[in-house]
N, C-alpha and C positions, 0 to 999 in steps of 0.2 A: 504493500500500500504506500510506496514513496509518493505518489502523486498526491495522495493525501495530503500525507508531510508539506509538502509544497505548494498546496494549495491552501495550507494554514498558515504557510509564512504570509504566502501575497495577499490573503484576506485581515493579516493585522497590517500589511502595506498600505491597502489600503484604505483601511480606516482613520490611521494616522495622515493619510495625504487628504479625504475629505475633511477631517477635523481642519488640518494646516488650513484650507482655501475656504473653509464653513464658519471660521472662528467667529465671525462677527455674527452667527446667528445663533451661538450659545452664550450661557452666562449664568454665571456662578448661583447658585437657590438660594437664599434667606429669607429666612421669615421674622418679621417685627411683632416679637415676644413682649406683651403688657408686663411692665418688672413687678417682680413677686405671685404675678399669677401662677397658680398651682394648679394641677390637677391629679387623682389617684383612680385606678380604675381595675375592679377586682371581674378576671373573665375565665375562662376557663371552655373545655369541648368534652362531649361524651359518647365514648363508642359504645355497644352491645353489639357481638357481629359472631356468627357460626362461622367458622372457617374449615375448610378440610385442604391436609397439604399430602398428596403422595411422593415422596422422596427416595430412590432409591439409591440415596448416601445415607447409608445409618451415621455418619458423623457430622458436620456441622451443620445438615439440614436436617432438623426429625420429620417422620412420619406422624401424622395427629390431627385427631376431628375433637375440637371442643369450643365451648361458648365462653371467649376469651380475647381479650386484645393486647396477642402477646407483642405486638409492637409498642404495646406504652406509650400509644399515641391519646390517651387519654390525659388531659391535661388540665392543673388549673395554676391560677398565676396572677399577681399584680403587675400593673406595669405605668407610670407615674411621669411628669414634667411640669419643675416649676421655674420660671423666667427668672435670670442673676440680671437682667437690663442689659442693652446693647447689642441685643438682640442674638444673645449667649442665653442658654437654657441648659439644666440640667435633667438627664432623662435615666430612665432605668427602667431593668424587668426581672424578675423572679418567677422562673416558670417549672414545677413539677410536672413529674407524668403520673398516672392511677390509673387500676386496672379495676374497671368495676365487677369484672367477669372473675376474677379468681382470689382478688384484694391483694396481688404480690406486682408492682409495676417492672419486674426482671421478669425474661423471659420466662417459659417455661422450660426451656431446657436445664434451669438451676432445681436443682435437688435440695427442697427446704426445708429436710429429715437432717443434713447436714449442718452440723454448726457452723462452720466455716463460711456456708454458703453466704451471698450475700441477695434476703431477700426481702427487700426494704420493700415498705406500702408505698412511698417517695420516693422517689430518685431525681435528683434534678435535672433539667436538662438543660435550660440557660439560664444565667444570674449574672448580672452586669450593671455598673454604673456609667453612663455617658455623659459626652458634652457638646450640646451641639452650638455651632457656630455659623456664621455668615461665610465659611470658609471647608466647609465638613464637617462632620462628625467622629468623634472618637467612643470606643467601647474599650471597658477594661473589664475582664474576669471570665465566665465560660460564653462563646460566642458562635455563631455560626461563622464557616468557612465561605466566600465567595460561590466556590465551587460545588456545593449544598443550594444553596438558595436561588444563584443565576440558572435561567434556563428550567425552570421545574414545571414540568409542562403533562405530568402523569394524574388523572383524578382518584385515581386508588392511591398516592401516592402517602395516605395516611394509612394503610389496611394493608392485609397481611400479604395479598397477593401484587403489592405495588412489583414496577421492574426492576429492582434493586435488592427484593428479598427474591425474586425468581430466575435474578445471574442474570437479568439484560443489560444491565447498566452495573457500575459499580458500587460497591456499599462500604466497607472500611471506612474508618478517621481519616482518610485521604481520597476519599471518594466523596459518596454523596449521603453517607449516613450519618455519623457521629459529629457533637460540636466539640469545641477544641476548648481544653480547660487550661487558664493560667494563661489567657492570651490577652491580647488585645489588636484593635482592629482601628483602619479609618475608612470612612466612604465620603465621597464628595459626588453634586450631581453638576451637569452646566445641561439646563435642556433635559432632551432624550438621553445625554451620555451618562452611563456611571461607572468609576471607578472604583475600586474597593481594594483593601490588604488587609491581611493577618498575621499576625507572627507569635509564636510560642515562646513563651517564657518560663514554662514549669518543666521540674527532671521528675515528678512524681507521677508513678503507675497507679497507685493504691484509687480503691473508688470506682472500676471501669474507664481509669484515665491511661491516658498513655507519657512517654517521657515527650513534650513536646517542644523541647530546649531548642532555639535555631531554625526549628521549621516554622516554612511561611506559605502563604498561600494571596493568588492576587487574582481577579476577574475586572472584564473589560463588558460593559451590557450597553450596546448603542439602538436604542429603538429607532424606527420609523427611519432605518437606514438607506437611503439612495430613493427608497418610496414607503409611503405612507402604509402601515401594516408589516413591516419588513424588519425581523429584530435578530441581533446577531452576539453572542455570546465567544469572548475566550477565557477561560480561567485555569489554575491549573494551582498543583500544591506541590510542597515540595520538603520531603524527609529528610531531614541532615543525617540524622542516624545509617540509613538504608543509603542515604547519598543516590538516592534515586527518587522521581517523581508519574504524576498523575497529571496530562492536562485534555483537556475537552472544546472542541470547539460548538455552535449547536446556531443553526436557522431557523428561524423561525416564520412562517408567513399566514395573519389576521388578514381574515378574509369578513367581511361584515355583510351581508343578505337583507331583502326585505321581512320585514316583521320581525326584527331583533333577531333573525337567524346568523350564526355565526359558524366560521369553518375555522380551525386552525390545524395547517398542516407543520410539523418540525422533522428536522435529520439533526442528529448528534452523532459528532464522531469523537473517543478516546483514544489517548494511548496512552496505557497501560501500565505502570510498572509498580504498582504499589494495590494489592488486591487477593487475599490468599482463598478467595472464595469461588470467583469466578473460575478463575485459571488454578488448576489443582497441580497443576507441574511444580518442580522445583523452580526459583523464580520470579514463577505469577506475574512472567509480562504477556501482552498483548494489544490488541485491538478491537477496536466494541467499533457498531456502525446501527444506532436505531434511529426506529424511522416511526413517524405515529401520526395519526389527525383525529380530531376530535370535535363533532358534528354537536351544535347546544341551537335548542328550537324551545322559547318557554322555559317550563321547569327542569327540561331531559337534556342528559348530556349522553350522549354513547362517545365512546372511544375505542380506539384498536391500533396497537402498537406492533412491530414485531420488529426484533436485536439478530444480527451474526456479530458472534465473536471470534476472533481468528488467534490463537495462542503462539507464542512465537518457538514454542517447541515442536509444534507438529500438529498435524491436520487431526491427531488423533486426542486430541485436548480440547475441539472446538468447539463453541455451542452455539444452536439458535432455538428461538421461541418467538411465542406469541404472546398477547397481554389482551383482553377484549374486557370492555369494565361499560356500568350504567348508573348514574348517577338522575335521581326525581327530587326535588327539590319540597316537598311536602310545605314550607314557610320559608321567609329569612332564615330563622336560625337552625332548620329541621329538615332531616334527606335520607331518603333510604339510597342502600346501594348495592349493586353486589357485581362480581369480576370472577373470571377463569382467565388462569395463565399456564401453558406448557414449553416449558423448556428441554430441549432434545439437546442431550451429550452426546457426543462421539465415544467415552468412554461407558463401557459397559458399568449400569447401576448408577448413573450419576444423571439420570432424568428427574424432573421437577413437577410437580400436577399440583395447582392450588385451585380452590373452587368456594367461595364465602357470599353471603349477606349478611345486612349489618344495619343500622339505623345510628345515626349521628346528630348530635344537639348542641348547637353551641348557646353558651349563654357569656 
């Protein structure tokens, strides 16, 4: 896939050359914060959702039918901004996950007969204090990676058969799963463009954290690029430890219909080098290539995705799947859903089957 490669470089070329000759039609975001004005705001989401996963790795993916949201995508959380003047504001958030299905927010794969286990009712997921500026923002404490949040274009992407627990896309603390603890972060917008960085500052494992000393991570999100609906993603992370990285590029194109009907089609492309899940070889480099669109008429949203991975050990490491998900919108804050996803290994017992409904609340 060198053309890839190559056509990752000339697509951050040229971005940076429209930015160069587009400059005068961007410009820095601020907003004029009333001094001392505060605000605190306590919210949270609620899954209940049946899943069934057939797995034939008995190791890091189990086989298992139960009524449970072992993603710990159930969530509740403050999150708060009160204006310092000058249009400097300080912001923050505190967000657990909760599992209403089992009351353990760690997977199910942890054994809670063990004392050792760690099987907390909380587990946090992000906790941060910021500061925002006429110039960007800073985040200090657990935060999301660019490369997490840029480009999230999956509506399973909270439930158990999203493409990330089914090897379409990557999941690791250097992919697109975990936030990164002991970091901190900036983002700035001018326009459609945003910039964003992260870098690791803690050597602590304890907790589900990793040592994340020296690793950084950076994403580039230019909307409404060269035309209107047209949004282009690079981001990528980078393991000082492993001295090897993860980076992703990903298109995007909003397509807007009469009667509020909406298309959006995307292609993401990885390259690989930090992943012990997708790619089972010694290694775990490769290359991911998915493709998805996602049809919303109303309440209903259908989707259908489908990933080749190409492992750079051999054809016999590779995998593809499919991802097909439905999402009804019952109110603002209320939706049922439910998704099948099958992932085909080239290696013998490393196939994937998930198949789930669920209802979701947020308040």
């Amino acid at each position: 896939m060198a053309y890839k490669v190559l056509f990752n470089k000339l697509l951050i070329l040229v971005i940076f050359i429209h930015l160069f000759f587009g400059v005068n039609k961007v410009s820095a975001e601020s907003k004029n914060y009333k001094k001392n004005s505060s605000n605190i705001l306590f919210y949270g989401r609620l899954f209940v959702q049946y899943d069934s996963i057939k797995a034939g790795d008995s190791g890091s993916t189990a086989s298992v039918d139960g009524l449970r949201d072992d993603e710990g995508m159930g969530r509740f959380g403050i999150k708060g901004k009160e204006s310092i003047g000058d249009g400097y504001a300080v912001n923050y958030k505190v967000e657990y996950a909760i599992d209403i299905g089992d009351g353990t927010a760690t997977s199910d794969g942890t054994t809670c007969s063990d004392a050792s286990a760690d099987c907390r009712t909380f587990a946090m997921k992000q906790g941060w204090i910021g500061l925002l500026t006429p110039f960007g923002q800073f985040k200090i404490g657990s935060v999301k990676a660019p490369y997490r949040y840029m480009a999230k274009h999956d509506i399973l992407h909270d439930t158990i058969t999203q493409a990330r627990d089914t090897r379409m896309i990557t999941q690791s603390s250097m992919g697109h799963s975990s936030y990164w603890r002991e970091s901190a972060s900036y983002q700035i917008k001018f326009g459609d463009l945003e910039l964003a960085y992260v870098r690791g500052f803690g050597e602590g494992t304890g907790g589900g954290g990793k040592d994340v000393n020296d690793d950084y991570g950076y994403g580039i999100e230019y909307k409404n690029f060269l035309t209107k609906g047209f949004d282009v993603v690079y981001a990528a992370n980078k393991d000082d430890s492993a001295k090897d990285d993860n980076k992703k590029m990903a298109l995007t194109y909003n397509i807007e219909l009469a009667n509020k009907r909406k298309i959006k089609l995307w292609y993401m492309h990885e390259e690989v080098g930090l992943d012990s899940k997708m790619f089972t070889q010694t290694g775990n480099d490769g290359e991911v290539d998915w493709y998805g669109i996602n049809y919303k008429t109303g309440p209903l949203t259908i989707q259908y995705s489908y990933s080749e991975a190409d492992a750079d050990a051999g054809s016999g490491y590779d995998r593809d799947g499919y991802n097909l998900g439905f999402q009804y919108k019952l109110s603002k804050s209320s939706r049922i859903y439910t998704g099948y996803s099958k992932n085909n290994a080239n290696q013998t017992g490393q196939d994937i089957r998930a198949t789930m409904i669920g209802v979701r609340h947020d308040f």
